[in-house]
N, C-alpha and C positions, 0 to 999 in steps of 0.2 A: 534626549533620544538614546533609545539603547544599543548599544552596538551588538555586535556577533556572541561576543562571549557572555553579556548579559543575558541575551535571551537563550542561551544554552545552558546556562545556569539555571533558569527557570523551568526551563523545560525538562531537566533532571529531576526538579525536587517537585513537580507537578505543578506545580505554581499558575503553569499555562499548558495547556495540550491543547494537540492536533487528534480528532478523532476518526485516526484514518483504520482503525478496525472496524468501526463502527459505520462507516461509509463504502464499504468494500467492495456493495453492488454498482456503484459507479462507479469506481476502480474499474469494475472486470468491465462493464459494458465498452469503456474506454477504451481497454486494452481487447474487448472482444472486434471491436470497429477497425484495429488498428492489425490486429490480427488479419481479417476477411480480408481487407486490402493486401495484404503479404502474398495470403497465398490464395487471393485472385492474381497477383500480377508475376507468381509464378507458375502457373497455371495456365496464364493465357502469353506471357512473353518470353518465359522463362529464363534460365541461366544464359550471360556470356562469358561460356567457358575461353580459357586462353590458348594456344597450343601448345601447353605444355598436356591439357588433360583433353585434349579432342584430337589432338594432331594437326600437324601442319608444316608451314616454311614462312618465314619473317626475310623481306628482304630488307637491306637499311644501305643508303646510297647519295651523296649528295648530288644535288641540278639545279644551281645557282638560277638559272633564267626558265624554270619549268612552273609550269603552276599546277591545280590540281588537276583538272580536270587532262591535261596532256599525260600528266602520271597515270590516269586509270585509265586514257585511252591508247597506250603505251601496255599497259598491263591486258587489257584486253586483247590488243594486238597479239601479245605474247602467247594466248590459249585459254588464260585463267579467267574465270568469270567468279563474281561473289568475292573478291578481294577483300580488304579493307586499305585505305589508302591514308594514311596522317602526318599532318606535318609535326617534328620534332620541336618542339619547344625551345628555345634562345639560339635556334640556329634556320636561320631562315632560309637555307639551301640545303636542310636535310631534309629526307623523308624516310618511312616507313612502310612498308608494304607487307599485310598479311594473305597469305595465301591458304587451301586446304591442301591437304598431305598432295605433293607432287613428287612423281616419279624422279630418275636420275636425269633419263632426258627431258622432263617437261620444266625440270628446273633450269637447265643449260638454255634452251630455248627461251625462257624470259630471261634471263639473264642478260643474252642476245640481242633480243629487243630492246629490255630498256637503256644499251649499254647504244642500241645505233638509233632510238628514235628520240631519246632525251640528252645525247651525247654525251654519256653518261662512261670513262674509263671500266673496264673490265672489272679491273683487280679492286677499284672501290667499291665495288659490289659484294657488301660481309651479309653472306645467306645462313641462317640457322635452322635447320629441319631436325625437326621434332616426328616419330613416329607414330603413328593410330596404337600400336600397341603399349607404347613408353605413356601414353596419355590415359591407357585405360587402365596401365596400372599403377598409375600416377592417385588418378580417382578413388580405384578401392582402394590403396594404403589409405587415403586423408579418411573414409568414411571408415574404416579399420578403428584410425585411431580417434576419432569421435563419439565411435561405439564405445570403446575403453575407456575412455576419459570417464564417460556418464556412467558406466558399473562400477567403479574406482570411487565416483564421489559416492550415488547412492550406499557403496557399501561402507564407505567411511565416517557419511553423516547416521548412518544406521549405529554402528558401533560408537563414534564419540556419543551421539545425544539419543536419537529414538528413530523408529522407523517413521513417525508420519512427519519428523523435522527435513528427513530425508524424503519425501514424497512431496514434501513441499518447496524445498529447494529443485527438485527437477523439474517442475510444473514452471518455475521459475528458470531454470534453465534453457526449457524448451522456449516456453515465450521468448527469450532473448536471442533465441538461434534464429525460429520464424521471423521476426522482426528483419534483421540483419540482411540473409539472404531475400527479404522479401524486400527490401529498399535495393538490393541490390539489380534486382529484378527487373525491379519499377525503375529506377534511374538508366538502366543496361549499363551499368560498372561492367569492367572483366575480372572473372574469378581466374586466378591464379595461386599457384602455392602459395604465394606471401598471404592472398586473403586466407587461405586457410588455415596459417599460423597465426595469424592475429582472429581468427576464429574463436582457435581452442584459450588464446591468452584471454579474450576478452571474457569467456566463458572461466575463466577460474578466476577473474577479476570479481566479476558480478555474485559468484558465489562466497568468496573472500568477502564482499560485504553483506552475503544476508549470513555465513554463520556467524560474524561481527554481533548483529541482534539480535540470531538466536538464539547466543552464549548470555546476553542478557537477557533473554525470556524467561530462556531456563534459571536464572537466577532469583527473578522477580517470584515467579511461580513455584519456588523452593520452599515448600510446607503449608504451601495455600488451601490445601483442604482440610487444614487444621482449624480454619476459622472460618469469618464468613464478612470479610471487609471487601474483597474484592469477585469477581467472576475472572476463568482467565482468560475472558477478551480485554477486563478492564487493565488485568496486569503486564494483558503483550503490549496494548497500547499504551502503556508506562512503557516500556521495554524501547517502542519504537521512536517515543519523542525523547528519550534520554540517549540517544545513539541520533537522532535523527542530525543534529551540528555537525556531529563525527564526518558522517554519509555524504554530508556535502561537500566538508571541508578537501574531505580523499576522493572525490568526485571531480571537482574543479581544480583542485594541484595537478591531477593527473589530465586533465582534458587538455592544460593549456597548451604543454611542450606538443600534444599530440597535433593540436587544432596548429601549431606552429609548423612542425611537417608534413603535415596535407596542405598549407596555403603553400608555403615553399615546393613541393613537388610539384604542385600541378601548375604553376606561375612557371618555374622554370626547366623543368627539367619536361623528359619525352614522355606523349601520353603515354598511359597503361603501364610507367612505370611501376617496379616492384614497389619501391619507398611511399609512392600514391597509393597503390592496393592495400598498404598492410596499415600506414596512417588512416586510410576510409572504414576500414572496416573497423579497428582500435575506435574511431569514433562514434559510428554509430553504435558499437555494440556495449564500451561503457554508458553511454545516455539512457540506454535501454536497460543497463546491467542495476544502475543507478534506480531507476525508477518500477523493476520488479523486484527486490529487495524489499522498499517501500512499501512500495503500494499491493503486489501481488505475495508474496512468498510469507510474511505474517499472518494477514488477511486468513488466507488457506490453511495455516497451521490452525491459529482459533478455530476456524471452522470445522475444521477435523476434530480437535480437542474438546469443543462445547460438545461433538456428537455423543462423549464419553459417561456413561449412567454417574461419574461420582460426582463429575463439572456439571449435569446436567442438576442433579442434587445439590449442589454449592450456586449456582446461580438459584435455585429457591431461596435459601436460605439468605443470601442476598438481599433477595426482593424484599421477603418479609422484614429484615431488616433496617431495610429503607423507609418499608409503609410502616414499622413502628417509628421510624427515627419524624417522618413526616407527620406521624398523629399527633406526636408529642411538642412537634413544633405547633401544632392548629391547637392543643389542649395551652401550651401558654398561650399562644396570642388571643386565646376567648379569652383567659384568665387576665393579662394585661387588658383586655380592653373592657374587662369587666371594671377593675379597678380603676381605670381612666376618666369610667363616662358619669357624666352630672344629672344631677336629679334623680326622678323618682326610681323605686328599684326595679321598673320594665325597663327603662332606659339602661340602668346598667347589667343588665341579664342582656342586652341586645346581642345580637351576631356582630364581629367584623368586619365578616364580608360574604358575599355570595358561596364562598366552597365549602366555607362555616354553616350556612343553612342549608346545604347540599347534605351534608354530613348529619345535622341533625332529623331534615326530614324522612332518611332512610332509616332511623332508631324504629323501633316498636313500640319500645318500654323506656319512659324516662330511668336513666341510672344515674349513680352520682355526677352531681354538680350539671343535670342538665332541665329542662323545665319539664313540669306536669302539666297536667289539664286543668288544674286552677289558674295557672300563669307565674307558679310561682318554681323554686329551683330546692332540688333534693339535696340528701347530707349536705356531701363533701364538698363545705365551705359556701355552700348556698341556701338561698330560702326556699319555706317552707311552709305549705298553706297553714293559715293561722285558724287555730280550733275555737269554737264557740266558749265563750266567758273569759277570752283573752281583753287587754284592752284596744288591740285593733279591735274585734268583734262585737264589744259594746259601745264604737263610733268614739271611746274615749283616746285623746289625741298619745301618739306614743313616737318614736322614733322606728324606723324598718329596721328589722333586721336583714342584714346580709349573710352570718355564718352559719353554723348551724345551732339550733335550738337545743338548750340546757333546761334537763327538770332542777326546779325550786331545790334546796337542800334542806334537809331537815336539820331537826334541830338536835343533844343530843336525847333529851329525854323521849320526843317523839320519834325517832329513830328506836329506840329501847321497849314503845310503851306496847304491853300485849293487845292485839284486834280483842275489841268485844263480840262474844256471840250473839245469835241472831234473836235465841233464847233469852239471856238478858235483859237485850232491848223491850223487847216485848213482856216483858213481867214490870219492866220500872214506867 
């Protein structure tokens, strides 16, 4: 059985490939399904933002003998309606309370409440108010620097490699951003600053491994219009199984510690913490970062590439290359099986096999080495109808020929000797 590094050895020297340029429109359909769901389900449930980017006030308070339901009817009590109400995690007499941006006095007033109807000390009431405007500029800095981050790469993959390596890594980018916030969505995780620094990390993560293989693309495809062995989808998909080991290895090293602190956070520690927000997002967003490298961000650069008049010209040449390399494979195997088969010489002039007399009955004109209208086979290295006053044609017994036919040789004097005229004859 072969382990990991054996079959990444093969997969380097070609040996074995995955033909995922070549399969691309599954890819996208994939990634087009997985997409719809994103931003349907941002679309119809949208973002929960945290109050650091909408505003608000976090009450946190323990009440040993409270349960939930006393806590949000304590909170109502108080004025505030639309709460969020949770309990903190390894501590079974704390809890949480999120509120919308409340005034100076609407804050003192639950404070009040919860402090006489859940017999709840004063001073244990730690309140943090966040304001509507800290939140909305909380907002546009992150989308600030999201905007930048994506002109910084496009203009860097532009400069190291080419503009469409760079058009195809943002295609890739965007898929991974949709993705992310779109689980987010769907699950109602809360977006907080932490998710939006493990945003931008997971997004230079993912790009870190597609220009990983499109430093080998460009490699593979370095003077390939020089010849005509490969097309360059044939040679991204070399590019892509020769890295593809790499892609997993730094895929899975990096998942584990992550997937280690998102079980730990959300097992013990309080919901919504920060440490949860930034390990969820880190996870979904390598899975995704991992699998458009692969699967999307290649794919899209061939595509772009093949558009180009010179690739478009080098895949001809290709092909013709192929259909000679394949005629010449059907020109031996008539020629073996010509030599193989027994008896008379219809039997060994037979076809191989069906693509064999496919091939033949599209001819017009018998050419070398294929049959005539006699049944018999021309020059090169085949027979040849037999002419009146041979000994096949006088019924006398002779052996077949199979190559081609030789005139008699002369002799030297009749070689030398001069033609008589016509005149001669006719006088003697």
């Amino acid at each position: 059985m072969l382990h990991l590094g054996q079959i990444g050895g093969r997969l380097y020297r070609g040996e074995v490939s995955v033909d995922f340029v070549g399969r691309r429109r599954l890819w996208y359909a994939i990634s087009a399904a997985i997409l719809i769901i994103s931003i349907a389900s941002l679309a119809i449930r949208g973002l929960n933002f945290s109050v650091d980017f909408k505003g608000g006030a976090v009450f946190t308070f323990p009440a040993p003998s409270a349960s939930i339901s006393q806590v949000q009817s304590a909170v109502s009590d108080g004025g505030v309606s639309g709460a969020i109400v949770q309990q903190l995690h390894g501590q079974e007499s704390g809890w949480q309370v999120q509120t919308k941006a409340l005034t100076g006095p609407e804050t003192v007033r639950l404070e009040d409440t919860l402090s006489s109807k859940l017999g709840v000390n004063g001073n244990e009431i730690n309140t943090t108010t966040v304001g509507a405007s800290w939140g909305s500029e909380i907002s546009t800095k992150a989308l600030e620097a999201l905007i930048a981050f994506l002109i910084v790469i496009v203009l860097y993959l532009s400069i190291a490699f080419e503009w469409k390596m760079a058009v195809s890594a943002f295609i890739a980018l965007l898929h991974d951003l949709v993705i992310a916030t779109g689980v987010y969505a769907l699950a109602g995780f809360q977006v907080s600053p932490a998710s939006v620094i493990g945003l931008l990390t997971i997004l230079g993560y993912s790009l870190y491994d597609t220009v990983v293989v499109f430093d080998k693309v460009r490699e593979n495809t370095a003077g390939l219009l020089g010849g005509a062995r490969s097309t360059y989808s044939e040679a991204a998909n070399l590019a892509l199984n020769q890295t593809l080991v790499r892609s997993i290895n730094t895929s899975l090293i990096a998942l584990l510690p992550v997937s280690a602190i998102l079980v730990v956070s959300t097992a013990l520690l309080a919901p919504n913490n920060e440490l949860e927000e930034l390990a969820l997002v880190l996870f979904v967003g390598m899975l995704s970062g991992t699998y458009s490298s692969i699967f999307i961000a290649t794919p899209v650069l061939a595509e772009l590439k093949e558009r180009e008049p010179q690739y478009k010209a080098l895949a001809k040449r290709v092909a013709v290359r192929a259909a000679g390399g394949r005629a010449a494979k059907r020109a031996a195997a008539r020629a073996a099986a010509g030599d193989r088969a027994p008896g008379p010489p219809e039997a060994a002039a037979a076809l191989p096999d069906q693509a064999d007399e496919d091939a033949y009955a599209d001819d017009t004109a018998p050419a070398d080495g294929e049959l005539t209208a006699d049944g018999e086979l021309t020059a090169a290295g085949s027979r040849v109808p037999e002419a009146s006053g041979t000994p096949a044609a006088r019924g006398a017994p002779g052996p077949a020929r199979t190559g081609p036919r030789q005139q008699p040789r002369r002799g030297g004097s009749a070689r030398h000797r001069p033609a008589r005229s016509a005149g001669k004859r006719k006088r003697r």
